[in-house]
ZAMARGU-4260 file (C-alpha; in steps of 0.2 Angstrom, whole numbers, plus 5000, padded with zeros to 4 digits):
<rodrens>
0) 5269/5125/4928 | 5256/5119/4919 | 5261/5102/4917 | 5262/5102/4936 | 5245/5107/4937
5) 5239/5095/4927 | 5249/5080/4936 | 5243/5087/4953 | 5225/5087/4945 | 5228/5071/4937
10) 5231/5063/4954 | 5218/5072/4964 | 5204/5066/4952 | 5213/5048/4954 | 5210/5047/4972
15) 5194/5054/4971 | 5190/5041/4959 | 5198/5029/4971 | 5188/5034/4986 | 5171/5036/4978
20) 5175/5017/4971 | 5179/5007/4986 | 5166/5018/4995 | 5151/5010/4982 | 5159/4994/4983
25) 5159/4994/5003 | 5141/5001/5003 | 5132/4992/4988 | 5142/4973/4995 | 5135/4979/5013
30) 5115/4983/5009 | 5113/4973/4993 | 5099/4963/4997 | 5091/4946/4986 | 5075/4939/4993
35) 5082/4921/4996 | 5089/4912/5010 | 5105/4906/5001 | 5108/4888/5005 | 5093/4887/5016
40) 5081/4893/5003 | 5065/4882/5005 | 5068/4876/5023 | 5053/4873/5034 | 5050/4873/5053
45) 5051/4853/5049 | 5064/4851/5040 | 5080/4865/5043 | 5097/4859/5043 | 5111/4868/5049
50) 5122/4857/5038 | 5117/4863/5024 | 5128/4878/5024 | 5142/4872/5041 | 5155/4870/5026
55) 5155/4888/5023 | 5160/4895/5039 | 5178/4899/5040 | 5181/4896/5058 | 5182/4877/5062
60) 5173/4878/5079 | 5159/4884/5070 | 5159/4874/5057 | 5161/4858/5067 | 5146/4865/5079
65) 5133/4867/5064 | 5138/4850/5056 | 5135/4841/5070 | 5118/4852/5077 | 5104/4838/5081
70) 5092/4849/5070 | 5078/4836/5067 | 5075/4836/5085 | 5071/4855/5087 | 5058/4853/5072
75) 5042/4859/5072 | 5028/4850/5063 | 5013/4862/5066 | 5013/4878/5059 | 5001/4892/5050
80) 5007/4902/5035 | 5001/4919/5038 | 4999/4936/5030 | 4997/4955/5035 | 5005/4971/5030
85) 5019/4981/5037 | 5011/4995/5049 | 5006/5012/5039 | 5009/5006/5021 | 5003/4992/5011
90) 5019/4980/5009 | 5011/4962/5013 | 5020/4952/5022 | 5024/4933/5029 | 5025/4923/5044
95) 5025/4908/5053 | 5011/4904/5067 | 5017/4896/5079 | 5001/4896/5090 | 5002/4881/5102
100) 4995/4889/5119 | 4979/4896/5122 | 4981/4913/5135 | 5002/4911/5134 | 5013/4923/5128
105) 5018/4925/5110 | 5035/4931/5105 | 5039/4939/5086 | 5056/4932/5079 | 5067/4944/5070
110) 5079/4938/5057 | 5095/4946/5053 | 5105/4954/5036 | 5104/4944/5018 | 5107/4930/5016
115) 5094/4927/5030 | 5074/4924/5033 | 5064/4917/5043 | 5071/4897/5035 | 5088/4901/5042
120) 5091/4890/5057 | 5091/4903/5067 | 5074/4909/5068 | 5069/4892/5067 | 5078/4886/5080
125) 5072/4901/5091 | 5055/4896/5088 | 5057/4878/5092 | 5065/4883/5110 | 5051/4895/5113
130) 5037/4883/5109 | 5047/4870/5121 | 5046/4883/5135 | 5026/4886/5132 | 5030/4901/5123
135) 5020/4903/5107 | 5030/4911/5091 | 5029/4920/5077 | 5045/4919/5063 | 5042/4933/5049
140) 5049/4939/5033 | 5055/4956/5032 | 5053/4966/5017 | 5061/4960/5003 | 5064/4943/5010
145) 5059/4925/5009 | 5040/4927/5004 | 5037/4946/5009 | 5035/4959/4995 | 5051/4965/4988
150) 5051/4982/4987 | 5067/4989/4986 | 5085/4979/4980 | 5094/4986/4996 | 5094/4982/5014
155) 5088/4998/5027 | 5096/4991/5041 | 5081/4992/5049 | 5075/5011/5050 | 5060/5006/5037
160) 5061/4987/5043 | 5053/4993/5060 | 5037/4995/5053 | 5037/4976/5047 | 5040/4972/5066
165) 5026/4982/5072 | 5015/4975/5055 | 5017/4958/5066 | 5012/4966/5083 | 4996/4973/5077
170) 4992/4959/5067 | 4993/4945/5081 | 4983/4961/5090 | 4969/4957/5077 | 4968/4936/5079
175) 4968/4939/5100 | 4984/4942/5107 | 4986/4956/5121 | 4998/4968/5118 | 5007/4965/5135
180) 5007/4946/5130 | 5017/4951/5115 | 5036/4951/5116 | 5052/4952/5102 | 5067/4941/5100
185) 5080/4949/5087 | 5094/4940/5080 | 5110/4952/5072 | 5102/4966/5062 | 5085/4960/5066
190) 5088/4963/5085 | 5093/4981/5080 | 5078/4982/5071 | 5066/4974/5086 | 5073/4988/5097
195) 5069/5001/5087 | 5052/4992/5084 | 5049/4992/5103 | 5053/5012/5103 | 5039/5016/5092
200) 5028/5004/5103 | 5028/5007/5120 | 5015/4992/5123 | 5031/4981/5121 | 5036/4977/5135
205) 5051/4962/5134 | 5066/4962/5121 | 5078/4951/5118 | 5092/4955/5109 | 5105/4942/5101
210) 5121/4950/5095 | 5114/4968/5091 | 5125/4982/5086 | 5125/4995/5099 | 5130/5013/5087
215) 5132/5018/5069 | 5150/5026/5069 | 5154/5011/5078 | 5149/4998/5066 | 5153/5009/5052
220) 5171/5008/5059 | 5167/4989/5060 | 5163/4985/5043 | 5176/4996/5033 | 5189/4985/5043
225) 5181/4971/5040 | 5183/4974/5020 | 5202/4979/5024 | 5202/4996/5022 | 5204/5013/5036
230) 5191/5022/5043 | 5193/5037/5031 | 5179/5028/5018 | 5170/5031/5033 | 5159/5047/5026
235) 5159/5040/5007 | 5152/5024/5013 | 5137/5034/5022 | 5134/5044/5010 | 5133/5031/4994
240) 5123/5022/5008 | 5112/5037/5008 | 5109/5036/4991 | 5107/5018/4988 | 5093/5016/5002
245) 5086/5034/5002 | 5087/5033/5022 | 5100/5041/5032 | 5110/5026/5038 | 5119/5037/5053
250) 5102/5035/5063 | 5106/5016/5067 | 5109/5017/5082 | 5097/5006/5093 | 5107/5009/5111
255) 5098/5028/5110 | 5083/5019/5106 | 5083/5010/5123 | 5070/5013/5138 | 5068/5016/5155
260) 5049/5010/5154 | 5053/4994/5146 | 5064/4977/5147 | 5077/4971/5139 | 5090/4956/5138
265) 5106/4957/5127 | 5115/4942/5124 | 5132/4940/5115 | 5146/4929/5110 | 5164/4932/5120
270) 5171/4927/5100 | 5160/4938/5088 | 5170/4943/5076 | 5157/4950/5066 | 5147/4960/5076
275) 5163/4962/5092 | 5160/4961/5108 | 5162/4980/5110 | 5146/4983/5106 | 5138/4972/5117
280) 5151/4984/5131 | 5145/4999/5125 | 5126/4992/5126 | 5129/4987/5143 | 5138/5004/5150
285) 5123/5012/5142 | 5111/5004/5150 | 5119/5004/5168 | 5121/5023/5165 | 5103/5027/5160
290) 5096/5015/5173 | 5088/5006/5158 | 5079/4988/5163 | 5092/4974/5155 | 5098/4957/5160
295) 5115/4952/5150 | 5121/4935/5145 | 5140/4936/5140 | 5142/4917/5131 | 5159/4913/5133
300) 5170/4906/5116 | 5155/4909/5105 | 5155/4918/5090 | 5139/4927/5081 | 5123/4920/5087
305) 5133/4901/5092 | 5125/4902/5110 | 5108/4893/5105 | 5116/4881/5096 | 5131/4877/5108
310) 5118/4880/5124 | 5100/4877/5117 | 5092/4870/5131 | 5101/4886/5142 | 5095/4899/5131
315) 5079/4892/5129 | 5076/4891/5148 | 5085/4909/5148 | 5070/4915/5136 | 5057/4909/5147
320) 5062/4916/5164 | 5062/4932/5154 | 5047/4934/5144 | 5038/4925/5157 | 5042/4939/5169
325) 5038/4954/5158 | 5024/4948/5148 | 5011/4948/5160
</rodrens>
């Protein structure tokens, strides 16, 4: 008998070893954080490439789009390197100034998860087609990226990040902006994190949203799939996340962070296979639902952010329409 206990032990402990392993392994590989931009470290709005990395993208379509991306003619050789602190604390941060129009609107750009920063192509293709369609720009460095302080060694998906966003609000605030001249554009993560920027700021008035996660317990679901393993690491992978970050990562959930009072745009690609298309569903049903103010843009066989560089001149005319309306 006792020997049976000790084998039924033996095995409970093992699997509770087990669980609580690939639990910290899910969560620390998911918000693990360096402050560099991977391949694209030292990129500038004049000299980004998006071939640098197009050899490590798995999916051939992608890879072929990014290797032959006419990069040198989006760049931008007139910039200003900027400091401010993140709202409420003093964690100094850093942008780019993109200030080409006098009395035009000015739009904040949001980069996504590590490896990322405002010198991915990304942000500065954003800024590029914002400043083509007389849309002044602002690319920034959240925490613990590219030249922002580093405070912390983990990502906080945004639910400290916010501050960051709204650092960049009242900061363009100070040199003369308006705040209804102010918009957001968030790519992945960092559109998550503009939406829950734009619910602490009701003086933001337009949104736009590339490939944003809609709900926690949906993404949750997301990524343990996407490392292989069932939804039952669900609750261990919050909870290490949890202890790792210090914030409650079940509060990511942006589509309950949406407005009646404000606008919105969400964008998506049909193929996203890292953040699916469900969310962008979900974000959608939402918003029809709560009568929230929101345009959608569904790009057909693109995968995570591909639609400005497969329709660049379509998403940049897109971008103007939209803040050009709302930031009046």
């Amino acid at each position: 008998m006792k020997k049976l206990f000790l084998y039924i032990f033996g095995i409970v402990l093992f699997s509770l070893i087990t669980y609580v392993s690939i639990g910290y392994y899910i969560a620390y590989s998911i918000l693990r954080i360096e402050a560099n931009c991977g391949l694209h470290e030292g990129s500038l709005p004049n000299s980004w490439d998006t071939k640098i990395d197009h050899h490590t993208y798995s999916v051939l379509e992608r890879k072929i789009l990014r290797e032959y991306f006419p990069s040198s003619q989006y760049h931008l050789n007139e910039w200003q390197d900027v400091y401010f602190p993140s709202r409420n604390n003093n964690i100094k941060l850093n942008g780019w100034l993109f200030n080409y129009y006098k009395n035009r609107p000015i739009v904040i750009v949001v980069h996504g998860i590590f490896p990322n920063g405002k010198c991915k192509p990304e942000s500065n293709l954003i800024a590029s087609l914002l400043i083509k369609n007389n849309i002044n720009a602002l690319t920034i460095d959240l925490r613990n990226y590219g030249q922002s302080e580093t405070v912390s060694s983990y990502e906080n998906l945004g639910l400290s990040e916010y501050k960051d966003v709204l650092g960049a609000f009242d900061f363009l605030k100070k040199i003369g902006f308006a705040s209804n001249k102010i918009g957001l554009h968030g790519i992945s993560l960092g559109a998550s994190t503009a939406i829950i920027a734009a619910s602490k700021e009701k003086n933001i008035n337009a949104i736009w949203s590339d490939s944003s996660l809609a709900e926690f317990n949906l993404i949750l679901k997301d990524e343990i799939s996407r490392y292989g393993m069932p939804n039952i690491f669900g609750p261990i992978v919050s909870l290490i996340g949890k202890i790792l970050t210090g914030i409650n990562p079940s509060e990511l959930s942006p589509v309950n962070k949406l407005s009646s009072m404000q606008y919105y745009f969400f964008t998506h690609g049909e193929k996203d296979k890292r953040i699916p298309v469900h969310h962008f569903q979900y974000i959608k049903d939402f918003s029809i639902l709560n009568n929230i103010n929101a345009e959608f843009w569904l790009v057909k066989d693109s995968y995570h952010v591909d639609a400005m560089f497969k329709y660049p001149e379509e998403y940049g005319v897109r971008m103007r329409k939209f803040f050009d309306k709302h930031l009046k």
